[in-house]
C-alpha positions as CSV (number, residue, x, y, z in Angstrom):
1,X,114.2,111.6,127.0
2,X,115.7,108.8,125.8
3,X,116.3,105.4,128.3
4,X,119.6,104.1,129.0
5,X,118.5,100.9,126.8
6,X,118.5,103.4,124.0
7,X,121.9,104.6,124.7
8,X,124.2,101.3,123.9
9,X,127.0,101.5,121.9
10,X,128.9,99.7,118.8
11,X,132.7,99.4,119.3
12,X,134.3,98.5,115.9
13,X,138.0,97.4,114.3
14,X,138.7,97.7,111.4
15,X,140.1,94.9,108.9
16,X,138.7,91.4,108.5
17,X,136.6,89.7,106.2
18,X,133.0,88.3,106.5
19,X,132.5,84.7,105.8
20,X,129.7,82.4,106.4
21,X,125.6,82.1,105.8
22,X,123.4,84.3,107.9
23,X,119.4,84.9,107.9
24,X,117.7,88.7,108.4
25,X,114.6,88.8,110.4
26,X,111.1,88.7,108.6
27,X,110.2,91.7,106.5
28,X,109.0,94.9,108.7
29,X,106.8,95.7,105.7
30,X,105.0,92.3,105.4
31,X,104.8,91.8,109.3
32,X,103.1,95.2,109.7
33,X,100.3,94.4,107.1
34,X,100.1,90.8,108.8
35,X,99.1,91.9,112.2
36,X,96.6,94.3,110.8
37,X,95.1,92.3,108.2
38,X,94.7,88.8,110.2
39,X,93.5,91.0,112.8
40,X,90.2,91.8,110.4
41,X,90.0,88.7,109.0
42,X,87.3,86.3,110.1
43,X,88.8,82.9,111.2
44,X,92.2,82.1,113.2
45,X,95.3,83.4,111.4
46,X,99.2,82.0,111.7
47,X,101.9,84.1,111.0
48,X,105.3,82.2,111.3
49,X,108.9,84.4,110.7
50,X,107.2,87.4,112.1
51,X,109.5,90.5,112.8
52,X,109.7,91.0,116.1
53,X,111.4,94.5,116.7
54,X,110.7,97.8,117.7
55,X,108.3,98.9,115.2
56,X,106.3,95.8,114.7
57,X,105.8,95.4,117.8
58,X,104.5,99.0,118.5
59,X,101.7,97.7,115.8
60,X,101.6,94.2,117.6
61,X,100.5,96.7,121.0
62,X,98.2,98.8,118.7
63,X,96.1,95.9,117.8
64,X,95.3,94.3,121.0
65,X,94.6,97.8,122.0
66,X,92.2,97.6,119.2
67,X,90.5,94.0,120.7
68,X,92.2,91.9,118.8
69,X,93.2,88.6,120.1
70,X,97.2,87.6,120.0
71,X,98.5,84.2,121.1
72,X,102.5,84.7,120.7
73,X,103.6,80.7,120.2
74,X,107.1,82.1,120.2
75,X,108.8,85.7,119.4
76,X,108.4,85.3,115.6
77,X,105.0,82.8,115.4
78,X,101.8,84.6,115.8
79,X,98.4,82.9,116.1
80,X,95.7,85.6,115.8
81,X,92.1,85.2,116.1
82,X,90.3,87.9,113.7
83,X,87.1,89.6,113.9
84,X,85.5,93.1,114.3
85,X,88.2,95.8,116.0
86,X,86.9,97.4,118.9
87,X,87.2,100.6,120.4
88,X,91.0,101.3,122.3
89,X,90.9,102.3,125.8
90,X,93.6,104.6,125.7
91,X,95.5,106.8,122.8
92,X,97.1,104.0,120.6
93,X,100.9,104.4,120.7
94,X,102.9,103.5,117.2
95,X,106.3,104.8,118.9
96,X,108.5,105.1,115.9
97,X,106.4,103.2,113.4
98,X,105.7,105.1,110.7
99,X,104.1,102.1,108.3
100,X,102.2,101.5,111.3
101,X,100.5,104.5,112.1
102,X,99.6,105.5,108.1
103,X,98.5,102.1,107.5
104,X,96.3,102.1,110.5
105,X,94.8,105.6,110.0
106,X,93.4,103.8,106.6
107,X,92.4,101.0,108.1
108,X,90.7,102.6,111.1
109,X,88.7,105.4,108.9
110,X,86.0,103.4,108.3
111,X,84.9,101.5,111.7
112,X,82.2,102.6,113.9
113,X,84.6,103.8,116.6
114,X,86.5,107.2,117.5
115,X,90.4,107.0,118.3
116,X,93.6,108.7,118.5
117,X,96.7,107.6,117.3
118,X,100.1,109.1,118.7
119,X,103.8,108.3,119.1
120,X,107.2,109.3,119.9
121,X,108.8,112.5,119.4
122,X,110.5,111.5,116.5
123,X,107.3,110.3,114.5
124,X,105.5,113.6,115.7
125,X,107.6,115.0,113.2
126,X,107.1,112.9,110.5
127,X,104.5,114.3,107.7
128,X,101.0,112.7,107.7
129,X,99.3,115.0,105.2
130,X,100.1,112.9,102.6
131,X,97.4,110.1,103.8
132,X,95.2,112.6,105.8
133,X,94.1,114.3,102.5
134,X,93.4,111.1,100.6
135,X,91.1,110.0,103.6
136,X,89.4,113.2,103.7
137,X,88.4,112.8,100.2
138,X,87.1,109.5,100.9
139,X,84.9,111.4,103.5
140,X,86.8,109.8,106.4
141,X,86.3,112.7,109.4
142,X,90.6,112.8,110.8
143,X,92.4,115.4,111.7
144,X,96.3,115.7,112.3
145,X,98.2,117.7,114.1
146,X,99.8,120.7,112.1
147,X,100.0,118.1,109.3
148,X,101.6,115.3,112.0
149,X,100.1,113.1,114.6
150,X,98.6,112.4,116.9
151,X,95.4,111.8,114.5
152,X,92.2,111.9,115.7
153,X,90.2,109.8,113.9
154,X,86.2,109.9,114.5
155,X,83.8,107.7,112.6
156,X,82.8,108.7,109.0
157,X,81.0,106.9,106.0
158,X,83.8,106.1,102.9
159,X,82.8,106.6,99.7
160,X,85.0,105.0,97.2
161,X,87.4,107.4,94.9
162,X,90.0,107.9,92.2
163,X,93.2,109.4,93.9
164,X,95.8,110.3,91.9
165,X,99.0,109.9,94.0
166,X,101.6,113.0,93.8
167,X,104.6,110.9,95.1
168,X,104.9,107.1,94.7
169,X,104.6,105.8,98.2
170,X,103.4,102.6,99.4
171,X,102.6,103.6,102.6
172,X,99.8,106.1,100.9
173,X,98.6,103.5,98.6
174,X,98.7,101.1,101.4
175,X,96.4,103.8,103.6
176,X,94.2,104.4,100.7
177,X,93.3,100.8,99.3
178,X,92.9,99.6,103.2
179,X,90.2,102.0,103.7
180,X,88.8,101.2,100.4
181,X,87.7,98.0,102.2
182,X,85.1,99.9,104.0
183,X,84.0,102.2,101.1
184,X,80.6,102.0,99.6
185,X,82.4,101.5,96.0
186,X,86.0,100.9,94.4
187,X,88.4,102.8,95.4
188,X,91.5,103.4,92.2
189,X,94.7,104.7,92.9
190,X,97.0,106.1,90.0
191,X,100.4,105.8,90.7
192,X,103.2,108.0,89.4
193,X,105.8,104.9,89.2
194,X,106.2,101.7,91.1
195,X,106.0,101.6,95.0
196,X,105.8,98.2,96.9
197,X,102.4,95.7,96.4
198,X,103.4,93.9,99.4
199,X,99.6,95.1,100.6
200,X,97.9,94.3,97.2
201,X,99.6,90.4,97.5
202,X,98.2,90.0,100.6
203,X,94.7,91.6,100.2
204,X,94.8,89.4,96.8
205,X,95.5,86.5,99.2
206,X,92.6,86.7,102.0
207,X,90.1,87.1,99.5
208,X,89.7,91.0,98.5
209,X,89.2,92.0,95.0
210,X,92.0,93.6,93.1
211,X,92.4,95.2,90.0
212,X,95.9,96.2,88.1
213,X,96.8,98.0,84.8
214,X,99.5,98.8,84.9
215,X,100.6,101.7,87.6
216,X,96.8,102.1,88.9
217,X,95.5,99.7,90.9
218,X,91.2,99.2,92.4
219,X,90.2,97.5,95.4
220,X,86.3,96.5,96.0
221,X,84.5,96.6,99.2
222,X,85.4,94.0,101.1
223,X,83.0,92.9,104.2
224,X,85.2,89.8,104.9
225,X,88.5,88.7,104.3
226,X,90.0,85.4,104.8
227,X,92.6,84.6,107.4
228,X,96.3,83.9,106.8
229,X,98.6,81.2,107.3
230,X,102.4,82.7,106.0
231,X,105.6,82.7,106.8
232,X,107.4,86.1,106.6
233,X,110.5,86.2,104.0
234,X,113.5,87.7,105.4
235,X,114.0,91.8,104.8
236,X,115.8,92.5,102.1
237,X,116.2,96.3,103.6
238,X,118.5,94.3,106.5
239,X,119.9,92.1,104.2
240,X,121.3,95.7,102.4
241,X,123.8,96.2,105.2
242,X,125.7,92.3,105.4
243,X,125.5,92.9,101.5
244,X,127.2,96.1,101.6
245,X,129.5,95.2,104.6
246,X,130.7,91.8,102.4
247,X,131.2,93.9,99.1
248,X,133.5,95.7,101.2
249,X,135.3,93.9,103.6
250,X,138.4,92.1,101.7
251,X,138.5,88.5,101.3
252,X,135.0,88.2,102.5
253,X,132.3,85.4,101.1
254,X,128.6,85.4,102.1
255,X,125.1,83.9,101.6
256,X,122.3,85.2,102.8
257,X,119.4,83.0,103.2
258,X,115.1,82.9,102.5
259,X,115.2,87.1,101.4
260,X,112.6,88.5,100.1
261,X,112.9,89.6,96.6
262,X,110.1,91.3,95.8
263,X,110.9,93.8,91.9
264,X,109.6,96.9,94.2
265,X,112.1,95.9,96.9
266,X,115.3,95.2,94.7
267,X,116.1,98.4,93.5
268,X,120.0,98.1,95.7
269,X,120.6,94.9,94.2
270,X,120.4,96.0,90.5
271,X,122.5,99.4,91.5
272,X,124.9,97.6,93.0
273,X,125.1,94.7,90.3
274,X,125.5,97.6,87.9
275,X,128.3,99.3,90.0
276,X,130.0,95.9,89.6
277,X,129.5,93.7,92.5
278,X,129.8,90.2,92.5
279,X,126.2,88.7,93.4
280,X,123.8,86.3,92.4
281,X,120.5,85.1,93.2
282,X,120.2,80.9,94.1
283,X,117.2,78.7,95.2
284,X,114.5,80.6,93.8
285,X,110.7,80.1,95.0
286,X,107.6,82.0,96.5
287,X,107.3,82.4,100.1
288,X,103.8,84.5,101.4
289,X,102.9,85.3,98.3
290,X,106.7,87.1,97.6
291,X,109.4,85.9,95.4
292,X,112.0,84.8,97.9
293,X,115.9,83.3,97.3
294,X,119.7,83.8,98.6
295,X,122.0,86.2,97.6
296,X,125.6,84.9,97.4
297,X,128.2,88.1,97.4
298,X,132.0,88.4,97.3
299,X,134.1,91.0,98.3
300,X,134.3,93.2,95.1
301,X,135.5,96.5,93.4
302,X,133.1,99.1,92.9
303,X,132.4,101.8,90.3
304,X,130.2,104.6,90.6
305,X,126.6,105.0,89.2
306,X,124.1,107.5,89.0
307,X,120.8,106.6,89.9
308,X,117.4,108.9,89.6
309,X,113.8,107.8,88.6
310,X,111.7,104.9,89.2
311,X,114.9,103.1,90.9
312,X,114.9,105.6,93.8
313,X,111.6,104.5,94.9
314,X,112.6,101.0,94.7
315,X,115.5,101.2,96.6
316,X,114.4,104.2,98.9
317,X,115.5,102.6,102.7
318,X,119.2,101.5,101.4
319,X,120.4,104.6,100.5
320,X,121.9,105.9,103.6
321,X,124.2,102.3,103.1
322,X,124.3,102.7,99.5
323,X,126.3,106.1,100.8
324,X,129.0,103.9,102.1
325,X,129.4,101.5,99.4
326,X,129.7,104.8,97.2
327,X,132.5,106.3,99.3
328,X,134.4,103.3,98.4
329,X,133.9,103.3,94.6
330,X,135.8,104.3,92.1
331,X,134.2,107.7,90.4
332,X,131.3,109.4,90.8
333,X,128.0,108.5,92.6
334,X,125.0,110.7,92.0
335,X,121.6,110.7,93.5
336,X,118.8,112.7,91.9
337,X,115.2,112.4,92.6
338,X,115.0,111.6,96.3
339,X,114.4,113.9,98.4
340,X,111.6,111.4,100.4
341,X,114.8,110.9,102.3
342,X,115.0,114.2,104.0
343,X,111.4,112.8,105.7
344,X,112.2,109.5,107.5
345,X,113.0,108.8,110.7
346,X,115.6,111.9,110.7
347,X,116.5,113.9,107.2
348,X,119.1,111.0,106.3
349,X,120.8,113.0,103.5
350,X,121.5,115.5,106.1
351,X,122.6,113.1,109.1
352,X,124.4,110.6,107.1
353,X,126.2,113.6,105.6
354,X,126.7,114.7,108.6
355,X,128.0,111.5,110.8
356,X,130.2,110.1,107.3
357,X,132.7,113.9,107.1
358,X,133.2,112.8,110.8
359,X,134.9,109.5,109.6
360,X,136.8,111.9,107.4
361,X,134.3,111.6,104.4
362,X,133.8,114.4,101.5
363,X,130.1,114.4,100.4
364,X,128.1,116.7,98.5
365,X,124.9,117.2,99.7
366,X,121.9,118.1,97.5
367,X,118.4,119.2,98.1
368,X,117.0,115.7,96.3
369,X,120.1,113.6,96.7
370,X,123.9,113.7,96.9
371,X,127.4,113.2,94.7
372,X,130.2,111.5,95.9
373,X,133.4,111.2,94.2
374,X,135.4,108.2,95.4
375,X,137.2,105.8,96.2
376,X,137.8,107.5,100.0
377,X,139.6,106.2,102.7
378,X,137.5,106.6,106.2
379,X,139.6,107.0,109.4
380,X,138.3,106.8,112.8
381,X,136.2,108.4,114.8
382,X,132.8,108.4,116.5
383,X,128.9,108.7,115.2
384,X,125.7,108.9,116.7
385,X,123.0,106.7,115.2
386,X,120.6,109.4,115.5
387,X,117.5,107.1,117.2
388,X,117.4,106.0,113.2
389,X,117.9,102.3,112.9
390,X,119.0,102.7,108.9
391,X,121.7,105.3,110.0
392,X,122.7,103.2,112.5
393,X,123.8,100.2,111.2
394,X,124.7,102.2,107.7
395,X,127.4,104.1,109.9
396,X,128.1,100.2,111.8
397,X,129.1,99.2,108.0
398,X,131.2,102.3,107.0
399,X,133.1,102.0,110.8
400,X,133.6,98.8,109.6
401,X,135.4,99.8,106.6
402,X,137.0,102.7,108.0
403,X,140.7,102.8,108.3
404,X,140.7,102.8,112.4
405,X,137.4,101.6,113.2
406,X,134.6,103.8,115.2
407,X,132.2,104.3,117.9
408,X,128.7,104.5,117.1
409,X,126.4,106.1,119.6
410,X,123.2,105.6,120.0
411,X,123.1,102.2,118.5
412,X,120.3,100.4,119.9
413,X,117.4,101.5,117.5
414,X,119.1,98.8,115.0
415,X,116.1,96.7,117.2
416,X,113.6,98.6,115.5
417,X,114.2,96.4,112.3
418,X,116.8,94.3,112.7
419,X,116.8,92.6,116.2
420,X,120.7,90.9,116.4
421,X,122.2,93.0,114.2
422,X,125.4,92.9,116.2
423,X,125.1,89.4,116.7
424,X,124.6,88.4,113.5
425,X,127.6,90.3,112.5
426,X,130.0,89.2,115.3
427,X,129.4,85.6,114.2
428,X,130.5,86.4,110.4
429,X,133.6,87.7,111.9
430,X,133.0,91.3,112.0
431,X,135.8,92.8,114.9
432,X,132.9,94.4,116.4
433,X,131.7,94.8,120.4
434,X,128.2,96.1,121.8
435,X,127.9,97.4,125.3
């Protein structure tokens, strides 16, 4: 059962424009691999601009379950003192995390110790297959749940493979080259297209051994990495819904600072620059490792697009906003090619389908994607976020351009990745209330 914490609410109005700077929190991807890696690493990491939201910290939890030694300097600076992981007293609990718990099933295959690792009701429905069988083949001795968690992992010798991904998906690479530290030789993975090297950066940066061509990618055993001393960009996945919300809102001018802008990440920006919004990139630079700038946005007119292919997986959380900015383009929108969607945190095809014809909204749903024929004008009405912080704050930006504003329910999870969500847009001048 859900708590009442879970349970809060966003009032919105409609009308108004958004206007003003604003930063996201650090990157839910980076901070994941952070707390992992530095835990490992021998020597005293800092981590600086550390996410601290739901998720995250259900992997912050997981690791000092696992021995390792935290100092929190303040809720986003992290001082963590590295070294061997130990065995947890207790099944390790990853709640809603689902970076967390496949990364950690990799990293975890190869130590000298037997856990479990379990979370909410929601992840227990998530697939785990898709890293369990790479594992296996790496001789790791884990076992899921009718293809979910919990995972019981119990110690195995790696050997070191070739494993030829079926889906590109960095949170199987990730699981795969992690326990490729512990292997007795390199481990390669082929991917099918592009999928997100925030892992490879940072391995690269402690020390590891990394070799690219192209879509396939080796890592060497690794029997020591270096610590870290980073500061996390901001998320460009929470950066998606002020940049939507802006795009939309009349009259509205933004900038939004120190974002990550990793080419995996950036798949939105380039859709969205192709359906004819007015953005640009300023002070560029390198921040952990990751190509980092603003992005300056005006209100603009939209067209629609069709996007399919490698771009899907770069762009794969900002679809269920991308939805929105779609109702309100002018022609068709078409989505082929992603049907990952239908096995996040809820089948977001489905529920954003679902929660956007309550607002009035004409979508047509496909087994890999969707069409929508626009522009649509929203109306009123009331959503449920679904315990899905993406859906969430995707339906807090279409209320927002809705004709009569909304009531989202269920509104809380937007803590899992953006902590001051509401906040952040109250002070930009969205007309919007939490209770």
């Amino acid at each position: 059962m859900k708590t009442a914490a879970r349970q809060s609410q966003f009032w919105l109005r409609s009308g108004g424009s958004l206007r003003g700077e604003a930063r996201v929190p650090g990157d839910k991807s980076i901070s994941h691999r952070a707390v992992m890696l530095a835990a490992v690493a021998h020597g005293k990491s800092q981590i600086r601009g550390w996410l601290a939201a739901g998720d995250t910290e259900a992997t912050l939890g997981a690791m000092q379950d696992l021995g390792a030694r935290i100092e929190r300097i303040d809720a986003n600076t992290l001082l963590i003192d590295g070294g061997a992981l130990q065995e947890p007293p207790r099944p390790l609990d990853l709640k809603n995390a689902g970076t967390g718990i496949r990364l950690l099933a990799g990293l975890l295959a190869g130590q000298p110790f037997p856990c479990v690792l379990d979370g909410s009701a929601q992840l227990r429905r998530r697939p785990m297959k898709r890293i369990t069988a790479p594992l296996q083949l790496m001789g790791a001795s884990i076992e899921s749940t009718d293809g979910c968690c919990p995972l019981q992992i119990t110690p195995g010798r790696l050997q070191g493979i070739t494993y030829d991904m079926p889906i590109a998906s960095a949170q199987v690479k990730s699981a795969v080259l992690l326990a490729g530290l512990n292997a007795d030789a390199p481990t390669t993975v082929l991917q099918p297209g592009p999928a997100r090297d925030h892992s490879e950066r940072m391995l690269r940066s402690m020390g590891a051994r990394l070799d690219e061509d192209g879509d396939t990618v080796t890592i060497h055993p690794c029997a020591e990495l270096a610590p870290l001393d980073i500061h996390v960009p901001g998320d460009v996945s929470s950066a998606a819904f002020l940049l939507v919300a802006g795009l939309l809102a009349p009259g509205s001018e933004l900038t939004i600072r120190g974002v990550n802008l990793n080419p995996t990440r950036t798949g939105l920006l380039d859709v969205l620059d192709e359906m004819g919004a007015e953005t640009s990139l300023t002070n560029l630079g390198e921040q952990a490792g990751e190509p980092v700038g603003d992005i300056l946005l005006r209100h603009s007119a939209l067209q629609g697009v069709e996007i399919a292919g490698e771009t899907v997986v770069r762009m794969i959380d900002e679809f269920p906003v991308l939805m929105v900015a779609a109702l309100h383009a002018e022609g068709e929108t078409i989505v082929r090619d992603a049907r990952e969607l239908r096995v996040k945190e809820t089948d977001r095809i489905a529920v954003m389908a679902q929660e956007l014809r309550k607002l009035g909204a004409v979508i047509e749903e496909r087994e890999d994607g969707f069409r929508i024929a626009g522009p649509q004008s929203l109306s009123g009405g009331q959503v449920d976020g679904h315990d899905d912080h993406r859906i969430a704050m995707s339906l807090t930006v279409a209320g927002l351009s809705s004709a009569e504003g909304a009531t989202i329910t269920d509104a809380a999870c937007a803590g899992d990745s953006f902590p001051g969500f509401a906040e952040t847009l109250q002070r930009l001048g969205a007309r919007l209330v939490a209770t």
